[in-house]
C-alpha positions in Angstrom: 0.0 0.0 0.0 1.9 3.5 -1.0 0.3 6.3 0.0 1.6 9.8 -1.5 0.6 13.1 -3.4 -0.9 12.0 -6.3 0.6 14.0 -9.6 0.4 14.0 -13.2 3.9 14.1 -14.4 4.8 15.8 -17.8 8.4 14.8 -18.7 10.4 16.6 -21.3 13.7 17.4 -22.9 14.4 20.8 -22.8 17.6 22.9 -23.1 19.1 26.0 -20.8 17.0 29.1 -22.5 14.1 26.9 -21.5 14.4 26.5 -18.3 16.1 29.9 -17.5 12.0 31.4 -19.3 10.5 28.5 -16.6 12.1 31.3 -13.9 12.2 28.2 -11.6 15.4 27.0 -9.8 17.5 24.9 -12.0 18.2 21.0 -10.5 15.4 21.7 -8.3 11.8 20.8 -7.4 10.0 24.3 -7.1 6.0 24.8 -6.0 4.2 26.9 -8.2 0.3 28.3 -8.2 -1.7 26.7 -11.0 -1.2 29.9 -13.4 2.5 29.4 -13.1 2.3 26.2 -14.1 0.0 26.4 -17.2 2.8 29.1 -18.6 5.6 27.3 -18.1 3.1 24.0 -19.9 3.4 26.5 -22.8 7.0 26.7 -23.2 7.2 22.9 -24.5 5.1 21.8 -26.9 6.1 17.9 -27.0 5.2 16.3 -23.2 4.8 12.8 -22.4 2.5 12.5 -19.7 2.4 9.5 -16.8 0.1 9.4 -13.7 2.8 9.9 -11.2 4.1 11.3 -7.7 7.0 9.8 -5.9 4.7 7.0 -3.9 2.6 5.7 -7.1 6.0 5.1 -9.1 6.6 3.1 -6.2 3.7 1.5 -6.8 4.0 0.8 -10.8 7.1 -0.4 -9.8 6.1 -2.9 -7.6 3.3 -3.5 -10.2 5.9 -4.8 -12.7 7.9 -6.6 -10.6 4.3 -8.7 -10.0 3.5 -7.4 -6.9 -0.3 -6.6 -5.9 0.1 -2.7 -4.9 -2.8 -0.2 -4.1 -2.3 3.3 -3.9 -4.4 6.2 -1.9 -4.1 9.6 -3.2 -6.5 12.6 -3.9 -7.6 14.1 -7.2 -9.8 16.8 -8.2 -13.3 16.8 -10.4 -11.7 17.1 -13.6 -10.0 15.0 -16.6 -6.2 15.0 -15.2 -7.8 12.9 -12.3 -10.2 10.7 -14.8 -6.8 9.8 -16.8 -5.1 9.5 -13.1 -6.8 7.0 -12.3 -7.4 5.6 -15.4 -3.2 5.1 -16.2 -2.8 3.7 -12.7 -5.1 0.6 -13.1 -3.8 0.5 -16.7 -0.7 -1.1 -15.3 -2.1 -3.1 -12.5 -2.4 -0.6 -9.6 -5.3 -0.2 -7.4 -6.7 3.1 -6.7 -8.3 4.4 -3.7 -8.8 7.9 -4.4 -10.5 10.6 -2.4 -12.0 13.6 -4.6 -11.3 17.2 -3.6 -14.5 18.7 -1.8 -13.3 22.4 -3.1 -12.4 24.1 -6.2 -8.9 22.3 -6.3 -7.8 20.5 -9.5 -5.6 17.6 -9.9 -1.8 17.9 -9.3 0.8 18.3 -11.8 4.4 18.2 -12.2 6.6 19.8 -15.1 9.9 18.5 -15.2 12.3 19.5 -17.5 15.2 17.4 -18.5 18.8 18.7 -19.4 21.2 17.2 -21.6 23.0 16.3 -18.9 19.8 14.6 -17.5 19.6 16.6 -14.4 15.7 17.7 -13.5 14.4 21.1 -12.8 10.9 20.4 -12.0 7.6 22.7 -11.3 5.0 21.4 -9.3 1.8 22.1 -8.3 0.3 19.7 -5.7 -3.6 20.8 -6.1 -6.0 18.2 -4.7 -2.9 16.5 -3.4 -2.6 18.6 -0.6 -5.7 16.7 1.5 -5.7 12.9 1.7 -9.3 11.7 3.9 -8.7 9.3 6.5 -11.8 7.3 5.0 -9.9 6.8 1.9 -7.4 4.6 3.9 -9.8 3.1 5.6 -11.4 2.2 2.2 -8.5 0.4 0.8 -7.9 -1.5 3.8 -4.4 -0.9 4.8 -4.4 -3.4 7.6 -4.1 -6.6 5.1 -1.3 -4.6 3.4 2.3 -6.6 4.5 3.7 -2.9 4.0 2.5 0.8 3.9 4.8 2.8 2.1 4.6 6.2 3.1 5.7 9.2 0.4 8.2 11.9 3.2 6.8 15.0 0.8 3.4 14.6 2.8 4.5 15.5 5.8 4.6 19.2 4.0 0.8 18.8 3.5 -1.3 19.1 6.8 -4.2 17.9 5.2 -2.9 14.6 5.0 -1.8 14.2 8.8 -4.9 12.3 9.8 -4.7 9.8 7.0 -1.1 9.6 7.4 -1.6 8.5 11.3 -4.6 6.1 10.3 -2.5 4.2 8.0 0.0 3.6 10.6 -2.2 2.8 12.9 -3.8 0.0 10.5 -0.4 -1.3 9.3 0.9 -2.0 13.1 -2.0 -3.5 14.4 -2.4 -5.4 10.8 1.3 -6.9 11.6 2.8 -4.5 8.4 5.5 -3.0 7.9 5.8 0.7 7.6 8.1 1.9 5.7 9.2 6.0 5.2 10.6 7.7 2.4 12.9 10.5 3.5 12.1 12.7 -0.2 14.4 15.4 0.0 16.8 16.8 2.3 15.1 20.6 3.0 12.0 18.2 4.0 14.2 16.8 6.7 15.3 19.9 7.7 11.5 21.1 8.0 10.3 17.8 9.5 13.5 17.0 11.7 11.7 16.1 15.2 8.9 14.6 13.8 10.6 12.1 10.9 13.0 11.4 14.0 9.8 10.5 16.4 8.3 8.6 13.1 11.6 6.4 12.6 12.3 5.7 16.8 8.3 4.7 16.9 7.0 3.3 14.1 8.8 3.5 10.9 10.5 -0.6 10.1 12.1 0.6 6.9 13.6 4.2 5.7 15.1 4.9 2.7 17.0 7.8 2.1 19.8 9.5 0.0 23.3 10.1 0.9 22.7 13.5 1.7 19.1 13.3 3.2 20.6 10.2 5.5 23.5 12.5 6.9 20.8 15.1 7.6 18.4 13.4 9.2 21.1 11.6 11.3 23.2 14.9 11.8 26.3 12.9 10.8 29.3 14.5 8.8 29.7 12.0 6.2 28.0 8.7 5.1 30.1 6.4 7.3 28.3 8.6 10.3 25.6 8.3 9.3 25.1 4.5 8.3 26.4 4.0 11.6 23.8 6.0 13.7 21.2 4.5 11.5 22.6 0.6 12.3 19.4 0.6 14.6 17.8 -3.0 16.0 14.6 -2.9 14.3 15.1 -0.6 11.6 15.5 -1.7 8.0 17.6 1.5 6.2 18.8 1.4 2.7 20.7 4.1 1.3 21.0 5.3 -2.1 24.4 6.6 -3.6 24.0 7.4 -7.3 25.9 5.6 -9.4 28.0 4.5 -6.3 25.0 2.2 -5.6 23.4 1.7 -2.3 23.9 0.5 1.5 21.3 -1.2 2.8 21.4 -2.3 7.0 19.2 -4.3 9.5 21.1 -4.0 12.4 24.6 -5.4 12.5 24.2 -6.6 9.0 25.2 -4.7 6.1 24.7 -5.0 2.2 26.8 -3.2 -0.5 25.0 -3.1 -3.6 26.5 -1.8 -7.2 24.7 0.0 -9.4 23.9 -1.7 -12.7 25.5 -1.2 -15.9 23.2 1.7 -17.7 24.4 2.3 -21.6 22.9 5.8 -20.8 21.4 8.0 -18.0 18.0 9.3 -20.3 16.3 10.5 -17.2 16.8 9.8 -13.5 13.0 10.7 -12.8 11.8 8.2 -10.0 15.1 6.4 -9.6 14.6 6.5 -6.2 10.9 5.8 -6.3 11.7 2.1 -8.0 14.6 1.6 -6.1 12.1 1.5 -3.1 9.7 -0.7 -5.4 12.6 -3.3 -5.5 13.5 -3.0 -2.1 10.0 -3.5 -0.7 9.5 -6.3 -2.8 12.4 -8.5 -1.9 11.6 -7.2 2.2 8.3 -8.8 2.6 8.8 -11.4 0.1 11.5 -12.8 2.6 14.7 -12.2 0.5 17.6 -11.7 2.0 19.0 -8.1 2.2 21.7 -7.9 -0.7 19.2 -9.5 -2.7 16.6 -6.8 -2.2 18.8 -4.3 -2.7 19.6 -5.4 -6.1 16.2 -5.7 -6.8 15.8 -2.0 -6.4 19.1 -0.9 -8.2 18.2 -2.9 -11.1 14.4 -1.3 -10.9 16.5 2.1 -10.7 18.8 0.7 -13.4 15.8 0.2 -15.9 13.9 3.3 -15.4 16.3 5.8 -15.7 17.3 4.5 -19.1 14.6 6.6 -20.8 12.4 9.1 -20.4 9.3 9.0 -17.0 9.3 7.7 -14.3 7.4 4.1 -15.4 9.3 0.9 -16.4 9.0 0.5 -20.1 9.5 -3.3 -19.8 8.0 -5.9 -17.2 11.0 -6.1 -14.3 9.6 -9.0 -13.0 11.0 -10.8 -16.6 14.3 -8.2 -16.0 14.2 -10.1 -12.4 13.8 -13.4 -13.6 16.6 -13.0 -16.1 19.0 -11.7 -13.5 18.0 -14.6 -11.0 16.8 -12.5 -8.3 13.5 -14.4 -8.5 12.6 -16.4 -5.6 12.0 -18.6 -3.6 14.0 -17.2 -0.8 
């Protein structure tokens, strides 16, 4: 079960003039009203446009890799959240959607891809911004063997009670929950409450280099996979092409990143590196073997452009032999 802000993403290729007229910051994720949004739309004329949001790429993700995810979001009355929900199931995710009560229209994200493939992206959250607690009641999060819970929420108020419901249902379900750090400037925001979150309920984190030495206050990444060596806490760390760390208590896992012929667009790498992660975790397998799964769901989907696989990563999986049984 991934719960998140639920976004259409429009990818595309753009180059420096463009995104200096954007007037956004360059490499980074900037919230903009809806007007701002529909000029910059106007700037590119060629988008290719996936239901997304960093917890439902988890959740396509897990969908190829032949999992059974569900994912609770909100939408507004209009067509963006039709097609929302419409691409979602298209690839074999559940939707439990709640529907904006006010005049707030579906989320979207523009992000604009260099040549070098870094993202500069403009979003506007919309409906996004209020999740109701009767929409995770609704999709039954207590049969769920994990809850997946998009960090970017915490920046939305509106979402607090649903956030705390789903918890609630997962530990006295017997899920896991598991916490997405998102960015490091959320961290910062959210300090006190992700570390409440992670000493009380959170079974899995995953986090970047840097958001991990934020969040643990460390001054490099050996500090910090050290603080975050916790008994009862799963943590895998991402490193860019470095790879990723991943830890469950006095064991440790170094993963490589796959061989990628190119880097198209690193939109949701981190999103199916989770997919991968949480598929091998409650499907038993053992640590390094998760963590594989993820780079090589990172691997595939930052070899073009979006943030959905473009082949089935269960059959990548399979061919790789990271298929159980465990």
């Amino acid at each position: 079960m991934c719960i998140g802000h639920a976004i259409v993403d429009r990818v595309a290729h753009v180059d420096a003039p463009t995104i200096a007229a954007a007037g956004v910051e360059p490499g980074a994720m900037t919230l903009v009203d809806r007007e701002r949004i529909a000029k910059i739309a106007e700037l590119v004329g060629d988008w290719v446009q996936v239901a997304g949001g960093s917890a439902a790429n988890t959740a396509v993700g897990l969908a190829s890799l032949g999992g059974r995810p569900a994912f609770v979001g909100s939408v507004g009355h209009d067509l963006l959240g039709d097609e929302y929900e419409r691409d979602l199931g298209t690839v074999g995710v559940r939707c439990v959607l709640s529907h904006s009560a006010v005049d707030l229209r579906t989320g979207q994200c523009l992000v604009l891809v260099s040549s070098d493939s870094g993202r500069t992206m403009a979003t506007n959250l919309g409906a996004g911004v209020v999740i109701d607690v009767e929409a995770v009641e609704q999709a039954c999060v207590g049969t769920a063997a994990a809850v997946y819970i998009e960090g970017y929420l915490l920046d939305s108020p509106g979402t607090a009670a649903a956030l705390e419901r789903a918890v609630e249902l997962a530990k006295s379900g017997g899920g896991l929950v598991a916490l997405s750090l998102s960015d490091p400037f959320l961290v910062e925001r959210h300090g006190e409450l992700l570390n409440e979150l992670v000493e009380g309920e959170v079974d899995l984190l995953f986090a970047n280099e840097e958001e991990a030495r934020r969040f643990t206050g460390a001054d490099d990444l050996s500090g910090a996979l050290e603080d975050l060596q916790r008994p009862g806490l799963v943590a895998a760390v991402t490193l860019g092409a470095r790879g990723a760390v991943l830890l469950n208590g006095s064991e440790r896992a170094i993963v490589q990143a796959p061989p990628v012929g190119r880097v198209n667009d690193t939109t949701g790498a981190g999103d199916l590196f989770a997919a991968g992660v949480l598929h091998g975790i409650v499907r038993g397998a053992p640590l390094e073997t998760a963590g594989r799964l993820g780079a090589l769901a990172a691997g595939e989907v930052i070899s073009h452009l979006g943030a959905q696989p473009q082949v089935s990563l269960h059959s990548v999986a399979v061919r790789a032999g990271l298929v159980g049984p465990w």
